[in-house]
BAVODO-992404 format. One record per residue (C-alpha): chain; x negated, y, z negated; residue number from 1. Coordinates in steps of 0.25 Angstrom, whole numbers. Example, Ala and Ser with C-alpha at 12.3 -4.5 7.8 and 13.67 -1.06 7.14 Angstrom:
BEGIN
ATOM/c/east/north/up/k
ATOM/A/-49/-18/-31/1 .
ATOM/A/-55/-4/-29/2 .
This chain:
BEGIN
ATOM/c/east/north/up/k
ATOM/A/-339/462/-484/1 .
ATOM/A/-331/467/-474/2 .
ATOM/A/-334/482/-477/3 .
ATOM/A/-343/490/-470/4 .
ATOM/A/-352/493/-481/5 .
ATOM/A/-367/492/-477/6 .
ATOM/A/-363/500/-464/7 .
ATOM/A/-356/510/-471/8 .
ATOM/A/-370/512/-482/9 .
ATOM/A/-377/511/-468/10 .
ATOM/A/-369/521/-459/11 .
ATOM/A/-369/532/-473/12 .
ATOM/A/-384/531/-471/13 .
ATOM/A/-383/534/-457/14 .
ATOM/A/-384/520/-451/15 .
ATOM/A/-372/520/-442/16 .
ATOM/A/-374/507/-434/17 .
ATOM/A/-375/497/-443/18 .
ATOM/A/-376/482/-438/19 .
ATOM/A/-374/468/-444/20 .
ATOM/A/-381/456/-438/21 .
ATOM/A/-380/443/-442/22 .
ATOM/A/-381/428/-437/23 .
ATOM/A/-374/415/-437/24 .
ATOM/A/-380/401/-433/25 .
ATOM/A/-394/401/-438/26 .
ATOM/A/-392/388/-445/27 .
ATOM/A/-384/378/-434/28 .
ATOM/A/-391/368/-426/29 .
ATOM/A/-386/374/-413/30 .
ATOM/A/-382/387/-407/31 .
ATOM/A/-387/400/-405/32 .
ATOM/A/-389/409/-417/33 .
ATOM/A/-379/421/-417/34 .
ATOM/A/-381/435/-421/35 .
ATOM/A/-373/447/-422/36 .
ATOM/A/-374/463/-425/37 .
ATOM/A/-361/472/-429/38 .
ATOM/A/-359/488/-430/39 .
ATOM/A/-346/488/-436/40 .
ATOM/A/-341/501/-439/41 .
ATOM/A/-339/506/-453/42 .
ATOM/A/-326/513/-451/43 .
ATOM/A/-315/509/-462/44 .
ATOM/A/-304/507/-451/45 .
ATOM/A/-312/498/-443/46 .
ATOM/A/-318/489/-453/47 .
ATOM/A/-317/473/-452/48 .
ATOM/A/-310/466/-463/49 .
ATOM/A/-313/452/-466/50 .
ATOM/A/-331/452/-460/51 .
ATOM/A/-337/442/-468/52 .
ATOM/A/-350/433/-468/53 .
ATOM/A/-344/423/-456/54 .
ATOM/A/-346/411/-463/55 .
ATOM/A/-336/415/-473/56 .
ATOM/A/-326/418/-461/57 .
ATOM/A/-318/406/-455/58 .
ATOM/A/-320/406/-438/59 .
ATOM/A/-304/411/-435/60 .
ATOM/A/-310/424/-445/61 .
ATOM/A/-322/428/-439/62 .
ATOM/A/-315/427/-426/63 .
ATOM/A/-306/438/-429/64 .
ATOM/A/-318/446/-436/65 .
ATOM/A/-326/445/-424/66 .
ATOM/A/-316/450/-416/67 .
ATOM/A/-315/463/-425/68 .
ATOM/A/-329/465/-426/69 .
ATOM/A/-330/464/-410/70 .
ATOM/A/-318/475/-409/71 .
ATOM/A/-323/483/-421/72 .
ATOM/A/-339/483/-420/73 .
ATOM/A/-345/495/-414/74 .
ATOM/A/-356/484/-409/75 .
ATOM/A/-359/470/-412/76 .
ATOM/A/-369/462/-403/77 .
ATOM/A/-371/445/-403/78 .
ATOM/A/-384/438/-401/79 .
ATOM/A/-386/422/-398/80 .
ATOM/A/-401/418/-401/81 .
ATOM/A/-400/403/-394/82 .
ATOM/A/-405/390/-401/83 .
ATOM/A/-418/390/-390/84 .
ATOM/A/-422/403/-397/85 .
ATOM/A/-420/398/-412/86 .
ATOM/A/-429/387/-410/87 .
ATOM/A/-439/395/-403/88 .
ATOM/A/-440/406/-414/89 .
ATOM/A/-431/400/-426/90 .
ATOM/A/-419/403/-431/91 .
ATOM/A/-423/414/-440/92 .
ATOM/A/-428/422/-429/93 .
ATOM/A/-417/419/-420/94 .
ATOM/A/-409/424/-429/95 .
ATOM/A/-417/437/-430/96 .
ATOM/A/-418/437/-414/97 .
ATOM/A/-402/437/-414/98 .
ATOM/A/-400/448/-424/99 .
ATOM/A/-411/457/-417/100 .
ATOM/A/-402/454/-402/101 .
ATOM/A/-389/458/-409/102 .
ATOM/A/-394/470/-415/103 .
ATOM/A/-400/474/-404/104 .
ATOM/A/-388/471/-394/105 .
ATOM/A/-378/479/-401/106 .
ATOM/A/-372/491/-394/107 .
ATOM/A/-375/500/-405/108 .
ATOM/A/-390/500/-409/109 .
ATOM/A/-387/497/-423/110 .
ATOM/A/-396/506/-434/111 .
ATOM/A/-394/498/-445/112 .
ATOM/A/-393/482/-446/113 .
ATOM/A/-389/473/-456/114 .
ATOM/A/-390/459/-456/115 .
ATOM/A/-388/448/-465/116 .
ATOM/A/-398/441/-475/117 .
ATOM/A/-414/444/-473/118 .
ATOM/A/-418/446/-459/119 .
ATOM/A/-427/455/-452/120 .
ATOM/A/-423/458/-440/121 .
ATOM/A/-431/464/-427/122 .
ATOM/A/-425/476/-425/123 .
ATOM/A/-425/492/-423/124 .
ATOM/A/-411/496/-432/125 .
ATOM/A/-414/496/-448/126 .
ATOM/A/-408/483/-455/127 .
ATOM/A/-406/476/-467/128 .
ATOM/A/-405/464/-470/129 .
ATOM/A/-392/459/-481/130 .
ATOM/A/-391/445/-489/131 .
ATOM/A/-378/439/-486/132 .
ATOM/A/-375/452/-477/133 .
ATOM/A/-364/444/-468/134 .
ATOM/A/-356/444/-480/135 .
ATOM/A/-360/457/-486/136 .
ATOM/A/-362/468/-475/137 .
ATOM/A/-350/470/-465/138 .
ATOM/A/-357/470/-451/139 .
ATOM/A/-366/457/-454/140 .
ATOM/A/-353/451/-456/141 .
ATOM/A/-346/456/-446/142 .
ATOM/A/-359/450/-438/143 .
ATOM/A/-361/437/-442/144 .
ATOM/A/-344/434/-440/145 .
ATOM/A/-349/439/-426/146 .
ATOM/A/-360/430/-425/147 .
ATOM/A/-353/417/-429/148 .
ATOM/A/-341/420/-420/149 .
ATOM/A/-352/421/-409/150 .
ATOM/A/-358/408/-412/151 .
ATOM/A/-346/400/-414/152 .
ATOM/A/-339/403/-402/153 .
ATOM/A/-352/399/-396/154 .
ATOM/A/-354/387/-402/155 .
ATOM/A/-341/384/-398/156 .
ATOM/A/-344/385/-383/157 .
ATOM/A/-356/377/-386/158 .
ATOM/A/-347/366/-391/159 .
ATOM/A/-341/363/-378/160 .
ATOM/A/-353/363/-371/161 .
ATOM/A/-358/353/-382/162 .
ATOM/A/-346/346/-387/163 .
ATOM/A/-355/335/-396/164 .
ATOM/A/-360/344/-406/165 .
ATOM/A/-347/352/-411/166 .
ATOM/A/-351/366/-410/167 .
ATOM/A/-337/369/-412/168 .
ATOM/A/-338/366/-425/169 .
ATOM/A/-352/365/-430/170 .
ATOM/A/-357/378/-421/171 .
ATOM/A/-370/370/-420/172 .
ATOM/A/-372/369/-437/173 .
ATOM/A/-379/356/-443/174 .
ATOM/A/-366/350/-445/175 .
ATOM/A/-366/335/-447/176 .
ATOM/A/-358/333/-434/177 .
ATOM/A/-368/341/-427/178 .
ATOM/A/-381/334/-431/179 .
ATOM/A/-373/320/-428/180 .
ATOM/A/-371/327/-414/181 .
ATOM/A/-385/330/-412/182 .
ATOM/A/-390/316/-418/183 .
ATOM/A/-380/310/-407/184 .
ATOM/A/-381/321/-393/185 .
ATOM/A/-395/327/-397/186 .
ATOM/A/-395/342/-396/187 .
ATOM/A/-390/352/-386/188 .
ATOM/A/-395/364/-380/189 .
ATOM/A/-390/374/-389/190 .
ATOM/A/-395/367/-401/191 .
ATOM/A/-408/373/-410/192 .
ATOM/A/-419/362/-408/193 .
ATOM/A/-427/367/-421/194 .
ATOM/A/-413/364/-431/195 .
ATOM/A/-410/351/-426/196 .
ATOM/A/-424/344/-428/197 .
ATOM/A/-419/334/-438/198 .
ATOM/A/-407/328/-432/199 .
ATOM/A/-410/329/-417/200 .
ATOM/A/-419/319/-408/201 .
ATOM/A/-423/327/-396/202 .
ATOM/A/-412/323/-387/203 .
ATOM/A/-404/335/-381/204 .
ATOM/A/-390/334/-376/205 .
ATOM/A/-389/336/-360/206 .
C-alpha cells in the first residue's frame, strides 16, 4: 500500500493535486475527533516506504512515518472538531466537519480527494469515496498515521491535566479502567456527554 497508485491513475488524468483525508477517534468516550488531508507527491524517489492503515502500525512507527510525511508532503493540513461540537451535531457530522476544515486548510487547493469508507463530504474539489482506503490508497494512509499521531500526543497532554482517567493509555477509549474512572470522578470537560450516557451520573470533575 505504500505506492502511490490512485495518484499516479489521478495525475495521468490530469488531477495533479491529489489529497487523502481521514480521521481517528470517532468511537472513544473523550477527546476531540482528528482529521487530516495529505498531497504527497508521486515521484519514485520520494515515495514513503512502510504507509499503512495506522492501526496496523505500532506508536514508535508511525512516529517515524509522521515525521516523513511532514518532510515529504507538498501539503498536509490537521483539524480538531472538540467533544462540545460532537455532541451538538453527532459524531458522524463532526467527522465530516473535520475532513471539510482539513481539506479546505491545506496550502495547495487540492483537485481531487480521496477519503476512506462512504462519506460525502461538503466540498468544492472532485472526490471519491474508498472502502478500507487507509489501507489501500497511499495518501489516506499517510493521513490517518497523521491523524492518530495528532490525537495521541494530545491525549497525552490531556492526561496530565486529568491524571484519573489515563489518557496515556486509553486516549479517552471505553476501556474498562476508563469507565471505572468515570463511575468513580464523574466526567471532565473534554469528555463527549452523549457516549457516556450509560455509565455516568451527572457529576462533573472540577
Amino acid at each position: 500500500m505504500d505506492h502511490p497508485t490512485y495518484e499516479q491513475e489521478y495525475a495521468q488524468m490530469g488531477y495533479f493535486a491529489v489529497a487523502g483525508v481521514d480521521e481517528v477517534g470517532r468511537g472513544p468516550l473523550a477527546g476531540p475527533v482528528v482529521c487530516a488531508a495529505v498531497i504527497l507527491p508521486v515521484e519514485e524517489e520520494l515515495r514513503i516506504v512502510g504507509v499503512n492503515d495506522s492501526k496496523q502500525l505500532s506508536a514508535k512507527k508511525r512516529e517515524q512515518l509522521a515525521l516523513l510525511i511532514r518532510e515529504r508532503a507538498r501539503a498536509y493540513a490537521i483539524s480538531e472538531v472538540d467533544e462540545g461540537t460532537i455532541d451538538e451535531i453527532n459524531i458522524l457530522q463532526a467527522t465530516r466537519l473535520g475532513m471539510k476544515r482539513a481539506i479546505e486548510s491545506l496550502p495547495i487547493p487540492a483537485d481531487m480527494v480521496l477519503s476512506d469508507g462512504v462519506m460525502t463530504l461538503d466540498i468544492a474539489a472532485n472526490q471519491r469515496s474508498i472502502v478500507k482506503g487507509d489501507a489501500l490508497v497511499y495518501s489516506i494512509g499517510a493521513a490517518s498515521i497523521l491523524a492518530k499521531v495528532h490525537r495521541d500526543a494530545l491525549m497525552k497532554k490531556y492526561a496530565e491535566e486529568f491524571p484519573e482517567y489515563g489518557f496515556e493509555r486509553n486516549v479517552g477509549y471505553g476501556t474498562k479502567e476508563h469507565i471505572e474512572a468515570i463511575r468513580k470522578y464523574g466526567i471532565c470537560r473534554i469528555h463527549r456527554k452523549t457516549f457516556v450516557k450509560k455509565f455516568w451520573d451527572g457529576r462533573v470533575r472540577n
